[in-house]
N, C-alpha and C positions, 0 to 999 in steps of 0.2 A: 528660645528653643532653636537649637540647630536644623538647618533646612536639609536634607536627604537626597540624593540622587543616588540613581540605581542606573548602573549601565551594564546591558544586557546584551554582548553581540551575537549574530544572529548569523548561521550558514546551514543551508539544507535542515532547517527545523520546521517545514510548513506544517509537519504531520501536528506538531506541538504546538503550535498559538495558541489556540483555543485553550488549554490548561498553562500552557505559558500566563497568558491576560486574567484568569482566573487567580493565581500565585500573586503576581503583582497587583493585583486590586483588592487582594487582601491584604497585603502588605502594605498598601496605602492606607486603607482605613485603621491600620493600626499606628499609623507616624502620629505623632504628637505636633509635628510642627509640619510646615510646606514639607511638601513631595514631590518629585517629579521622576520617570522611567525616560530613560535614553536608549533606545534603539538603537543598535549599529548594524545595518544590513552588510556583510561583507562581501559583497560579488554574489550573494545566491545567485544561480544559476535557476530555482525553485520559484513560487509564487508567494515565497515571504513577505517580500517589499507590501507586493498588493492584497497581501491577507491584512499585514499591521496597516495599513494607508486606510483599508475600509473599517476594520476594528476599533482603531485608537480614535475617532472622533465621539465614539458612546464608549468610551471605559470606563469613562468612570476617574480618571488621575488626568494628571496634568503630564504630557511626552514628550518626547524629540525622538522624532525618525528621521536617519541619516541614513544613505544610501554610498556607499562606498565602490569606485570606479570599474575595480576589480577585489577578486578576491585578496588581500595583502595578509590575509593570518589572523587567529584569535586575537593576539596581545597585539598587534599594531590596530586592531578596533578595538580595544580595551582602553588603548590610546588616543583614540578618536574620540569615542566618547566621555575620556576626563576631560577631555579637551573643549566639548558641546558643555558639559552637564555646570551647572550654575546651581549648586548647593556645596556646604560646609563638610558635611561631612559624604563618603561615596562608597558604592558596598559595587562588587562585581557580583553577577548570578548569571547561570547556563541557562542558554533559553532550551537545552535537553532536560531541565530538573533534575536531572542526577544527583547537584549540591540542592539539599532540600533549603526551601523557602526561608523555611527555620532558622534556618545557619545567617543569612541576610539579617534576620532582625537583632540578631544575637550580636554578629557584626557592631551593626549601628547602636546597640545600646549601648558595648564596650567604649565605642568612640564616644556616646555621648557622656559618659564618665568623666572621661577627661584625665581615664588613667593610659592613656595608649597614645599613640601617632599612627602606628598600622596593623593592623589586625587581619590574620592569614587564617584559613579554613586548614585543617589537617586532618587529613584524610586517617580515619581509625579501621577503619574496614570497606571496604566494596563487594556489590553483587556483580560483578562484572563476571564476561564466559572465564574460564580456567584458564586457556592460554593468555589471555588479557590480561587477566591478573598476574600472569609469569613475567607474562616483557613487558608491561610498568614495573612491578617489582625490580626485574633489572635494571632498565633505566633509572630508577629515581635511588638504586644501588649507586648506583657508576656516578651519577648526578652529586651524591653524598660524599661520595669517594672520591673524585678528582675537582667540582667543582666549589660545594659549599656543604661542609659538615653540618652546619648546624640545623640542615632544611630536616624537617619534619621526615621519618623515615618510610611514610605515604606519598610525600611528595606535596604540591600546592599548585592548586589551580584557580583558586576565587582569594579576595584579599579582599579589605575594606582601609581607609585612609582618610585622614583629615585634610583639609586643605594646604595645610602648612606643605604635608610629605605632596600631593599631589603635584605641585607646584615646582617642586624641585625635580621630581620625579619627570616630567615633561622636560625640564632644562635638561635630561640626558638624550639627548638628541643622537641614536648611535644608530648606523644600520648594521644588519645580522648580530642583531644583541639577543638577551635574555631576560625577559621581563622579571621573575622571579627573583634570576640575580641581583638585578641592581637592586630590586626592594631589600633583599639583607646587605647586599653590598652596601648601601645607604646610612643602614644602621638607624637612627631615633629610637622611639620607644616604640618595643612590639611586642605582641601577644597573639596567643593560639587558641583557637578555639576547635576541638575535634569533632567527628561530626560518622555517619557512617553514610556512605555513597552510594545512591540506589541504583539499581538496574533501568537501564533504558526503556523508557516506557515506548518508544516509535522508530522507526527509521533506524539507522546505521551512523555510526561516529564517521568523522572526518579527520579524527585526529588519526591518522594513517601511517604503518611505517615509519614511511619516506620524512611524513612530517615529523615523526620525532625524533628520527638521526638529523635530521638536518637543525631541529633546536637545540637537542645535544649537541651535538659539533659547534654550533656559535656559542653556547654557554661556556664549552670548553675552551676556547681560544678567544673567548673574549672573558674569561674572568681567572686562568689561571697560566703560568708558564711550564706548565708540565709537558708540552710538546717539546722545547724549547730542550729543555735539561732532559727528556728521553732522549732527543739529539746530542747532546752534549755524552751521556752517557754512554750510546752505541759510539759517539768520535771516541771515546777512553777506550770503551771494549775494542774495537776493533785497531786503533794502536798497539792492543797489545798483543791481540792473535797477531797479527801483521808481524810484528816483533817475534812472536812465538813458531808460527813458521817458518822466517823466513829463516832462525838460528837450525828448524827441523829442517830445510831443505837444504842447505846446507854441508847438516852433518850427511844426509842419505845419500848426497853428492859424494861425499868423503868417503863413504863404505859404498860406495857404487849400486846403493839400491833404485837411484831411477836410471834407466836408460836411455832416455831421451833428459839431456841435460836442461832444468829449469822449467818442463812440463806441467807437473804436479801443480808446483807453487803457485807458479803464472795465474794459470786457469780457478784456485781455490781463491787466490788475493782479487783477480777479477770479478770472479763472482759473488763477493762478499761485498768488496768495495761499492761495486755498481748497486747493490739493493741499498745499500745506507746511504750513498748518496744523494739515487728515488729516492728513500725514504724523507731526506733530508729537504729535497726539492720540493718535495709536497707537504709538510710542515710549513716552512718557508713561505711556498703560495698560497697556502688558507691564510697568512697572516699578511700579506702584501696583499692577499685580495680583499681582506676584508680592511685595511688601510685606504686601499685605492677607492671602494665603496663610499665609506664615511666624507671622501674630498669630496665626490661629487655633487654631496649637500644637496638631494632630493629630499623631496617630499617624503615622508613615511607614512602618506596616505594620501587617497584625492576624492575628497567630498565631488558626488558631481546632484546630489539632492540632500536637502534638508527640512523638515518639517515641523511644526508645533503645533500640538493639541492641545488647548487648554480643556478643563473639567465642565461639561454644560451647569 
């Protein structure tokens, strides 16, 4: 029987342990084979670390609590914890419960089938507030639309994976990437499992704004060239206004309609040129920055604690 790990990263969730450890210790007693939960503390700034430290010696399962240096992002602890966890097959779960429990074992039975390599949660519905549900909906629109059609039209945030995909998945060592991407970017054999996404039972999300233009934006410019030929495009368009004006200034030259010779023109080609050029600058530099990133070959994470609880 397949061994199971479950890595669960953890930020601003103290209000939830207590039903977090409840979830997961039922889900242990329902594994057929070893068990084990991997904790990823990502930087809480909260009192997770020492909620899970004093909890997980009576849980009841077998754990790893990792304590991560600073906060580095959900999926770069997602990555921490394939990285700790020491079972065949690996399910991911929100220590908010939003992806209910359910969907975890569901997960891990498909893997233990042995018809799959990765198995993605897909989102069929959420109770989330009304504007939440507007700007994911766009986001994971725009995500469809410029970066990978084929992602579930909900979006994906929990996956489950055999070791084979895990394994590889680790050898993509990228910085400012996109966890999702490379899982379809990958390819093997995958399947979906839907699911509907509850309301937050405590606290306040972290996934914020800020955080998800800025995952967007790596998603985009690290899996498609569409910045690249929208650049290519505006150099065509504006060749040809360029071209179309300057035959129009010209002619209004010839019939005397500006009075100030070359005025008009000037001023219009300047201030077209100059925005496509920014514009061009700044395409450019997300892709040179994020080139110059990957050389420096840092860490994508820094354990500075780690622990194991085995089951009394």
């Amino acid at each position: 029987m397949a061994a199971r790990s479950l890595i669960i990263p953890v930020y601003r969730n103290e209000e939830n342990i207590p039903d977090l450890l409840v979830a997961v210790r039922e889900l242990a007693s329902q594994a057929p084979g070893k068990f084990e939960a991997v904790f990823v503390v990502d930087g809480s700034p909260d009192r997770c670390f020492a909620l899970l430290s004093a909890a997980l010696p009576s849980a009841g399962f077998a754990a790893r609590l990792i304590l991560l240096s600073r906060n580095f992002g959900s999926f770069t602890a997602i990555r921490a914890g394939l990285v700790a966890a020491h079972g065949d097959h690996f399910a991911i779960m929100t220590a908010d419960l939003q992806e209910p429990p359910a969907l975890v074992a569901e997960m891990f039975t498909a893997l233990d089938s042995g018809a799959c390599d990765v198995v993605v949660g897909s989102r069929a519905s959420r109770a989330d507030p009304f504007f939440s549900r507007i700007f994911s909906a766009l986001f994971w629109a725009t995500y469809r639309r410029f970066v990978e059609p084929s992602l579930p039209q909900g979006g994906v945030d929990v996956f489950g994976c055999n070791a084979a995909f895990r394994d590889v998945l680790l050898k993509m060592d990228e910085a400012h990437s996109s966890l999702v991407g490379l899982i379809y970017w990958m390819g093997f054999r995958r399947t979906e499992i839907s699911y509907a996404r509850a309301l937050r039972r405590q606290g306040h999300s972290a996934w914020s704004f800020r955080r998800k233009l800025s995952y967007l934006s790596d998603s985009i410019f690290s899996f498609t060239d569409l910045p690249v030929r929208i650049l290519l495009a505006s150099g065509v368009i504006g060749m040809t206004l360029s071209i179309g004006l300057g035959f129009l200034a010209l002619v209004s030259r010839l019939l005397n309609w500006i009075t100030v010779p070359g005025y008009t023109a000037t001023i219009l080609v300047l201030l077209f040129f100059g925005g496509t050029i920014q514009l061009g600058l700044g395409i450019v530099g997300s892709y040179v920055w994020r080139a110059y990133e990957n050389t420096k070959r840092r860490p994508a994470f820094i354990v500075t604690r780690e622990v194991f609880f085995s089951p009394p």
